[in-house]
SERO-4910 file (N, C-alpha, C, O; in steps of 0.05 Angstrom, whole numbers):
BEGIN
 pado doro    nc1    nc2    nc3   cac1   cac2   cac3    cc1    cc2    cc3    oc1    oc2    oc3
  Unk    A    -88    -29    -10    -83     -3      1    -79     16    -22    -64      5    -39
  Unk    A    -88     42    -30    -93     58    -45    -72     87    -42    -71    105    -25
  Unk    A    -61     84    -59    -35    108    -61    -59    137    -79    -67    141   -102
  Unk    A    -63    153    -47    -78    170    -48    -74    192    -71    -93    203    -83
  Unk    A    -47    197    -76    -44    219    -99    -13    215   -100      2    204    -84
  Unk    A    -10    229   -128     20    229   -130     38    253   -121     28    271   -107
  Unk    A     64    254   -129     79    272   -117     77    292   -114     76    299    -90
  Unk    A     77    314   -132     73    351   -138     79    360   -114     64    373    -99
  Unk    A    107    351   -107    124    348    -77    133    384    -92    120    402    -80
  Unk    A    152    392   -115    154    411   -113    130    435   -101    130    448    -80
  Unk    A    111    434   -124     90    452   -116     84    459    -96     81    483    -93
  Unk    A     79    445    -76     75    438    -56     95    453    -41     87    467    -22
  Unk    A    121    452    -47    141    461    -23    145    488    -33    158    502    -17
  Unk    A    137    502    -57    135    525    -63    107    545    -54    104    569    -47
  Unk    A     88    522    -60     72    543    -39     68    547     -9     51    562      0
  Unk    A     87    532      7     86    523     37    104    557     42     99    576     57
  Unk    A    132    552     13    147    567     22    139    600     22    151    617     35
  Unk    A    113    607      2    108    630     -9     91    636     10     90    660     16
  Unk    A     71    616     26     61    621     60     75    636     75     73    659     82
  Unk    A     95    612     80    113    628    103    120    665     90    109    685    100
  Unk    A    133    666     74    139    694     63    122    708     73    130    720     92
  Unk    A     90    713     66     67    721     57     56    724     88     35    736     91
  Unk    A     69    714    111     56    725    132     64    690    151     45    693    167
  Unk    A     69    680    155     72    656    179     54    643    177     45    633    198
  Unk    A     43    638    157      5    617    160     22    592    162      8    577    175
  Unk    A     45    578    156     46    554    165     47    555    192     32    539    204
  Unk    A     64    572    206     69    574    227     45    568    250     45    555    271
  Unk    A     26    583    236     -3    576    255    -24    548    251    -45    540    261
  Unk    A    -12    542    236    -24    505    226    -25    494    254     -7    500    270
  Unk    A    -49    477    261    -52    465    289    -52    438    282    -45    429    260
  Unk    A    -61    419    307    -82    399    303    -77    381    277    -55    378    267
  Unk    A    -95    372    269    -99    348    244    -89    375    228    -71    363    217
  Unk    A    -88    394    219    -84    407    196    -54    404    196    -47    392    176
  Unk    A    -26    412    218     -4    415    218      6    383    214     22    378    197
  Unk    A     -6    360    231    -11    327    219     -4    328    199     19    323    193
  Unk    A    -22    332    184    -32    328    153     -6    337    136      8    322    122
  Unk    A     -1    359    138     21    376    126     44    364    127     61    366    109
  Unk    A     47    350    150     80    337    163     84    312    144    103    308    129
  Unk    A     60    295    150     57    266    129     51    276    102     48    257     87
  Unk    A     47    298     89     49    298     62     82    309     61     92    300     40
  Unk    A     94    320     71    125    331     70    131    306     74    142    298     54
  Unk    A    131    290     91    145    264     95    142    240     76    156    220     76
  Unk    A    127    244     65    118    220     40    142    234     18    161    221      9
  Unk    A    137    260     14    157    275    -12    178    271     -2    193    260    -19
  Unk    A    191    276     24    223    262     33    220    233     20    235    227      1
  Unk    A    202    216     28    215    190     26    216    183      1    236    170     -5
  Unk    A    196    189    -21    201    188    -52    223    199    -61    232    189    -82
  Unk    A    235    218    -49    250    230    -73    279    225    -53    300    221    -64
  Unk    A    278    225    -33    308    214    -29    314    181    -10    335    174      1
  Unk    A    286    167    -10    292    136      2    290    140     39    279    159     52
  Unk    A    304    117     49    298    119     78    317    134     80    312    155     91
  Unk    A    344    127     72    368    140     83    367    177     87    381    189    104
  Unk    A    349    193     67    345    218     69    322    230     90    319    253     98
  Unk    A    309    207     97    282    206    116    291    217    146    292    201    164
  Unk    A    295    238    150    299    252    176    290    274    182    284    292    166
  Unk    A    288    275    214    268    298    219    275    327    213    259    345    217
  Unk    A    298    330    203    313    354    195    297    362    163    286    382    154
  Unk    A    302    338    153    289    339    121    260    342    118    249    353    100
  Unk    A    247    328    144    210    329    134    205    355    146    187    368    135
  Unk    A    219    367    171    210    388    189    219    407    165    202    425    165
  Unk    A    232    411    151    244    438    130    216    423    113    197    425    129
  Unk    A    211    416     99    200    409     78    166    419     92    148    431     79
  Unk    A    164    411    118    137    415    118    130    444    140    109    450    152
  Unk    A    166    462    139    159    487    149    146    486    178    127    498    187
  Unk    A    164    465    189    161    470    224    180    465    234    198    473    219
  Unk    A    191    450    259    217    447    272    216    421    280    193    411    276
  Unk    A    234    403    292    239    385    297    229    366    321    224    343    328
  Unk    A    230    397    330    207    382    364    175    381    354    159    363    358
  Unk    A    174    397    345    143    381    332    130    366    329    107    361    337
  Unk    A    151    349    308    156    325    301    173    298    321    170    274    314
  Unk    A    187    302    340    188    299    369    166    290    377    159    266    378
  Unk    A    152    310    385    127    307    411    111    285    395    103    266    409
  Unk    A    104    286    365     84    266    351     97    229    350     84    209    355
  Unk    A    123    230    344    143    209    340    163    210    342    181    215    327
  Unk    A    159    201    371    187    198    383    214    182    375    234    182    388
  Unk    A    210    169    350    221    155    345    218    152    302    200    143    288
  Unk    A    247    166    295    238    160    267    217    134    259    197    136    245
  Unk    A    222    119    266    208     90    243    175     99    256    155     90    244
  Unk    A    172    119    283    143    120    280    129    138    259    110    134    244
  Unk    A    146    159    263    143    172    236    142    165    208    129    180    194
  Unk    A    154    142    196    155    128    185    137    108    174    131    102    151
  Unk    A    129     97    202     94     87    200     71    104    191     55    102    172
  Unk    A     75    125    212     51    137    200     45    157    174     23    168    169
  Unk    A     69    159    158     74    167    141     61    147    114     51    158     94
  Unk    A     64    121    117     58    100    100     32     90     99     18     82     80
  Unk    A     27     91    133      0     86    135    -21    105    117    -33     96     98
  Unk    A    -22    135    127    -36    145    112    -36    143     74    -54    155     63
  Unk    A    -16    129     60    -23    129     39    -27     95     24    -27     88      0
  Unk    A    -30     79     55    -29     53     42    -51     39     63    -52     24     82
  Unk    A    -68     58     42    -95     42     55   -108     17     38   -100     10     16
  Unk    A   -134      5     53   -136    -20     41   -154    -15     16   -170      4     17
  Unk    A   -152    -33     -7   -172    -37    -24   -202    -47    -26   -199    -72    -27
  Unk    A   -218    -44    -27   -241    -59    -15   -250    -88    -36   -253    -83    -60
  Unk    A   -254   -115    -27   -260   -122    -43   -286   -125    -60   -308   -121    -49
  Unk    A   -285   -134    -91   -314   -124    -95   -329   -149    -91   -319   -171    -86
  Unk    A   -355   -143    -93   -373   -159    -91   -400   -164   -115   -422   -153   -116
  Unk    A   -387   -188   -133   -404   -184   -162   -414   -211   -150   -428   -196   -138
  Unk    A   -419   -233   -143   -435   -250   -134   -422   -276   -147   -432   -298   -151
  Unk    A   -388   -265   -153   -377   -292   -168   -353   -290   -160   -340   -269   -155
  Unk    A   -344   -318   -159   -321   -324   -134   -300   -301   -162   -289   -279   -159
  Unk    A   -302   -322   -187   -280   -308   -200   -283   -280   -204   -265   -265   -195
  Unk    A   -303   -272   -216   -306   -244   -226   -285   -224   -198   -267   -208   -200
  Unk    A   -300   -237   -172   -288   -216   -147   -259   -214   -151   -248   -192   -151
  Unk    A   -247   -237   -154   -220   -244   -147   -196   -232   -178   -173   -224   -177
  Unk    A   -211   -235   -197   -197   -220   -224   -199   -179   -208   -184   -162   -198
  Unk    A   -225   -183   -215   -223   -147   -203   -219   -135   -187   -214   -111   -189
  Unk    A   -218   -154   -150   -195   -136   -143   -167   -144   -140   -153   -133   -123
  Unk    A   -156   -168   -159   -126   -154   -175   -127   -141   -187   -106   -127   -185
  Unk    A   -141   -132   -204   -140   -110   -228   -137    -84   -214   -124    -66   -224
  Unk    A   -149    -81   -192   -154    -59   -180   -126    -53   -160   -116    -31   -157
  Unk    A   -119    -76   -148    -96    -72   -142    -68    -68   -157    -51    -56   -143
  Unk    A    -62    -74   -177    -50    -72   -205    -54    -39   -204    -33    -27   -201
  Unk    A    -75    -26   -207    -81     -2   -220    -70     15   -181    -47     24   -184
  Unk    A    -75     18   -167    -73     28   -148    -45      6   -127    -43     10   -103
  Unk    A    -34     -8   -137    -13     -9   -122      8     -8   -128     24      0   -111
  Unk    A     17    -15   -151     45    -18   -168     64     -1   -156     79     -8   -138
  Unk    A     62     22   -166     75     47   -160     86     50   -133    108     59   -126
  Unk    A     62     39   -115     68     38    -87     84      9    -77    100     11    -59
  Unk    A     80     -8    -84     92    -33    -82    123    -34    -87    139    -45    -73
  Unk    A    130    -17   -114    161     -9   -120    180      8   -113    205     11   -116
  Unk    A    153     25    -95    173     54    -94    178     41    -59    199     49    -48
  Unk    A    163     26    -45    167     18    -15    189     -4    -24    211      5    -16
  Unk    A    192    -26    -36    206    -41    -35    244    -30    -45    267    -38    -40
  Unk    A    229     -3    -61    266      8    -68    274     24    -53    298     28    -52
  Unk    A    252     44    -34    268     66    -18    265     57      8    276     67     28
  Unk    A    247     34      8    260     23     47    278      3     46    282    -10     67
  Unk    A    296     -4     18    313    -29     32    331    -15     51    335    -26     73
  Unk    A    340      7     45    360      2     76    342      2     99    353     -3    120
  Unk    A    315      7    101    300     -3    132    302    -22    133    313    -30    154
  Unk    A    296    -39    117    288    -69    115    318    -89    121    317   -113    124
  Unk    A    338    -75    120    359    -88    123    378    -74    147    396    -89    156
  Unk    A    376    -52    158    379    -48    183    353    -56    207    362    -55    230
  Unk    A    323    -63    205    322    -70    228    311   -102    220    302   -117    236
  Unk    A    314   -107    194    305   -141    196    286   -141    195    277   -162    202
  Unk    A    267   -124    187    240   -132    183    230   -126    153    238   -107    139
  Unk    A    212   -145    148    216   -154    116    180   -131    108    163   -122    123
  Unk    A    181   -131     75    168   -126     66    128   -136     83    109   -122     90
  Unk    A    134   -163     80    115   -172     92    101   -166    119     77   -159    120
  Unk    A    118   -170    144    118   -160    161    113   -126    167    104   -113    185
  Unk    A    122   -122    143    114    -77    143     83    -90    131     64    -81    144
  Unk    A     79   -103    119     51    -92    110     34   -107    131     10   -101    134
  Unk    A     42   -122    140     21   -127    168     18   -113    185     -4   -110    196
  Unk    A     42    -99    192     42    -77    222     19    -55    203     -2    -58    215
  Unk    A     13    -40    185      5    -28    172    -29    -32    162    -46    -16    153
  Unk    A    -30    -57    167    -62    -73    161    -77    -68    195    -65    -65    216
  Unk    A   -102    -69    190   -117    -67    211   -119    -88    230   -120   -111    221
  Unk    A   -119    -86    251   -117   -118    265   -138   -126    266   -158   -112    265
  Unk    A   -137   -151    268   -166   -166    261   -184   -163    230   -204   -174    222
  Unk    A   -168   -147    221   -187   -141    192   -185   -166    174   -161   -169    171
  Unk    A   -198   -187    159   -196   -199    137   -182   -198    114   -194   -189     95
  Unk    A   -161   -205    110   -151   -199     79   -180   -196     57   -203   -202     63
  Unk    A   -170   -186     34   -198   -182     10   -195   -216      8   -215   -230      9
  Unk    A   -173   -226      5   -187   -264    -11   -199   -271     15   -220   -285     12
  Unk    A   -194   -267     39   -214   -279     59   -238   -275     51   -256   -292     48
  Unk    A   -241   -247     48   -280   -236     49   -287   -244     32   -308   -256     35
  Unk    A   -272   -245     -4   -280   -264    -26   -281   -290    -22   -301   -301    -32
  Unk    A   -264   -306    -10   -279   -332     -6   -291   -340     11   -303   -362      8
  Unk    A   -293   -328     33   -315   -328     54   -343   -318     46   -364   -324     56
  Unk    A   -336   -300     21   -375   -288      8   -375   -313    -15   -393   -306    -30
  Unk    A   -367   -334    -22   -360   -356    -43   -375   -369    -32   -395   -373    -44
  Unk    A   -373   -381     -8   -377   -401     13   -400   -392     21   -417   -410     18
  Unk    A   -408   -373     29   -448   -369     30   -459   -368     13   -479   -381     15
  Unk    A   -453   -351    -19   -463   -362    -33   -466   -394    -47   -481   -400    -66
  Unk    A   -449   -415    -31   -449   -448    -48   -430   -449    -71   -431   -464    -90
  Unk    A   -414   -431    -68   -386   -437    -91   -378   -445    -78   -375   -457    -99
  Unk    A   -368   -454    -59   -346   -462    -54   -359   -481    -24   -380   -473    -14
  Unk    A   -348   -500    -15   -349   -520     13   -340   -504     33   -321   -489     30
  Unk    A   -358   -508     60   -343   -497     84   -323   -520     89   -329   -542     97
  Unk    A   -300   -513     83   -277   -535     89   -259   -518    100   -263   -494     94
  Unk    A   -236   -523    117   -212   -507    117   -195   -499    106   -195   -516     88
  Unk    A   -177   -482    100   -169   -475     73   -143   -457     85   -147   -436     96
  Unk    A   -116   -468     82    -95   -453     83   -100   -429     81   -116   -425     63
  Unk    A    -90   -400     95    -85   -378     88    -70   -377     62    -83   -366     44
  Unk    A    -51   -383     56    -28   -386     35    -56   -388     13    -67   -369      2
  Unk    A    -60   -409     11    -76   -420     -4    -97   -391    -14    -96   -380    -36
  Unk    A   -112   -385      5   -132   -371      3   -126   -341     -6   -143   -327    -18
  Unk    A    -94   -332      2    -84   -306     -8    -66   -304    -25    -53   -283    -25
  Unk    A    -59   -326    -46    -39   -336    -61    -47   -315    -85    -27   -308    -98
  Unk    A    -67   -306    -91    -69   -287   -123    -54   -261   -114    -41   -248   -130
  Unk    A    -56   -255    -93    -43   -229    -90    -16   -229    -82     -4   -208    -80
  Unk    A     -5   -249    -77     15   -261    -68     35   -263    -96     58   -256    -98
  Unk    A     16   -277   -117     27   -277   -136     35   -251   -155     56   -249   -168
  Unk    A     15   -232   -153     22   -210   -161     30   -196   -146     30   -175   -159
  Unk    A     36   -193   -131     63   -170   -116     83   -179   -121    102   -164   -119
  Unk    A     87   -212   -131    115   -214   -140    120   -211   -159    144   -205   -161
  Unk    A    105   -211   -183    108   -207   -211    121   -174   -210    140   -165   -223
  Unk    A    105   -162   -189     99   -131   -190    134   -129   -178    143   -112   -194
  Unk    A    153   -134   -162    172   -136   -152    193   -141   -172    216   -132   -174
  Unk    A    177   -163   -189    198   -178   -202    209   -160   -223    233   -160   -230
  Unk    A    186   -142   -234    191   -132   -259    194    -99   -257    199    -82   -275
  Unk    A    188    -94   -228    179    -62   -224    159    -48   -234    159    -24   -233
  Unk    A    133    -70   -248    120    -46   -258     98    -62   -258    102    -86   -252
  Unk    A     59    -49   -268     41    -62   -271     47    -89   -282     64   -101   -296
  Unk    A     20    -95   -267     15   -132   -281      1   -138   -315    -21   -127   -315
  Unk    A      4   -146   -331      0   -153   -346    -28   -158   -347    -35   -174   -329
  Unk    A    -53   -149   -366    -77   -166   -352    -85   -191   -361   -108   -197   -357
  Unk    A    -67   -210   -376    -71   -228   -383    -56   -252   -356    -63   -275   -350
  Unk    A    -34   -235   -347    -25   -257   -323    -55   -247   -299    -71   -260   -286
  Unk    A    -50   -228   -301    -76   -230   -272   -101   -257   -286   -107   -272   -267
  Unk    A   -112   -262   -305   -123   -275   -303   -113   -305   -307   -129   -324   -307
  Unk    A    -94   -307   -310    -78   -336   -311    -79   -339   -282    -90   -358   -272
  Unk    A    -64   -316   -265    -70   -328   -232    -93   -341   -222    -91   -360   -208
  Unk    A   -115   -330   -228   -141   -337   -222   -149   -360   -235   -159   -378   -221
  Unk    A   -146   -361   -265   -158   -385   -281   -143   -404   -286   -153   -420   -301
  Unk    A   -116   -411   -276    -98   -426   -290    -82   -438   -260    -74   -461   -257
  Unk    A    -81   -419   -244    -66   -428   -209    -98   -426   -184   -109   -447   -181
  Unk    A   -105   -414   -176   -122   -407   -153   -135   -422   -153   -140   -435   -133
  Unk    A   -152   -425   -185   -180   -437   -170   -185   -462   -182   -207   -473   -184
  Unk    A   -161   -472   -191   -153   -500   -195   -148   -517   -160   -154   -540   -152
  Unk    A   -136   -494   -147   -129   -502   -117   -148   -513    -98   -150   -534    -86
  Unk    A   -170   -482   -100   -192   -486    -98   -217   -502   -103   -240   -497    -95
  Unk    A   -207   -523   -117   -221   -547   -135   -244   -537   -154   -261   -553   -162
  Unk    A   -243   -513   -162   -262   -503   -179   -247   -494   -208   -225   -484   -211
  Unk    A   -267   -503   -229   -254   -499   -242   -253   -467   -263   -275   -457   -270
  Unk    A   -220   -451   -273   -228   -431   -278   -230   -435   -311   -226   -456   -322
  Unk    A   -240   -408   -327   -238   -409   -351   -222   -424   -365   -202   -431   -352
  Unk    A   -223   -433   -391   -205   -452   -405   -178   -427   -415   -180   -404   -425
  Unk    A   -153   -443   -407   -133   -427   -416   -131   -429   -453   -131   -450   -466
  Unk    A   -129   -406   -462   -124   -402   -491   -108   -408   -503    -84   -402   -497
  Unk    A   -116   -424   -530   -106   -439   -547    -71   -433   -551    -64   -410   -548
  Unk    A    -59   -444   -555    -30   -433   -562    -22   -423   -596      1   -414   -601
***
């Protein structure tokens, strides 16, 4: 999932505010445009003050409308909440170079480069969600994934498997989504990008040893 842009939460709330001054043009925001406006105010609530600051008082001031507004769309903070996340945690696509490994290094790399930020900033400003309603990191990013959609290591080793890398055999989920698995924890563990020498130790040294294939030779010590 791809963290569409970064904050420039001030800017943003300075020119919303120099609108309003300048004649009510927020005021007349409809449709997907007044949408749009509410989930970019609501993303800058939740960065800059966590869940606990996340209320409709704070996103409705920030995005220069009122509360029933935001009411009639989500009736219920945590929906607001969803769809706040949703729109900036969309999926990564995986690539397709015609090699089990090549796929599986680049889109961690790609995830590394486009999730970090997002991976740390959800895991530090929703723990109090995550610990008032019990639902874990994991579980948010499922409600948040497409249903029925493939994880990227499914489609990579499912495109492995037509090309003859790999056996149609059965193959644990765990198993099959373990590189990304591994790096979101590194990414948790440490708060910050992956290293690109561990991204390829996951692949060449854990995964596709699992996989019974073998990866590059690990480097000399």
């Amino acid at each position: 999932m791809n963290l569409k842009r970064e904050g420039n939460a001030g800017e943003r709330k300075a020119t919303g505010a120099a609108g309003r001054r300048a004649g009510g043009g927020a005021s007349r925001r409809r449709g997907a445009e007044l949408e749009e406006a509410i989930l970019d105010a609501a993303w800058d609530v939740l960065v800059e003050h966590g869940y606990p600051g996340f209320t409709y008082e704070a996103v409705a001031a920030r995005a220069g409308t009122s509360r029933p507004v935001l009411y009639r769309r989500w009736p219920q903070r945590d929906d607001l909440l969803l769809a706040t996340l949703a729109k900036y945690w969309q999926p990564i696509a995986a690539p397709d170079t015609g090699s089990l490994r090549d796929d599986a290094i680049g889109f961690l790399r790609d995830a590394n480069d486009l999730r970090a930020r997002m991976t740390t900033l959800v895991s530090v400003q929703l723990m109090n969600h995550f610990r008032d309603t019990g639902i874990s990191f994991s579980e948010l990013r499922d409600t948040l994934r497409t249903p029925g959609r493939a994880t990227a290591f499914e489609q990579i080793v499912a495109r492995a498997v037509e090309r003859g890398e790999l056996p149609d055999v059965p193959r644990s989920p765990r198993v099959v989504n373990l590189p990304l698995d591994l790096l979101r924890h590194d990414m948790l563990m440490t708060m910050r990008a992956v290293p690109d020498e561990s991204i390829v130790e996951i692949v060449d040294q854990v995964w596709l040893p699992l996989l019974g294939v073998p990866g590059a030779p690990a480097p000399p010590d």
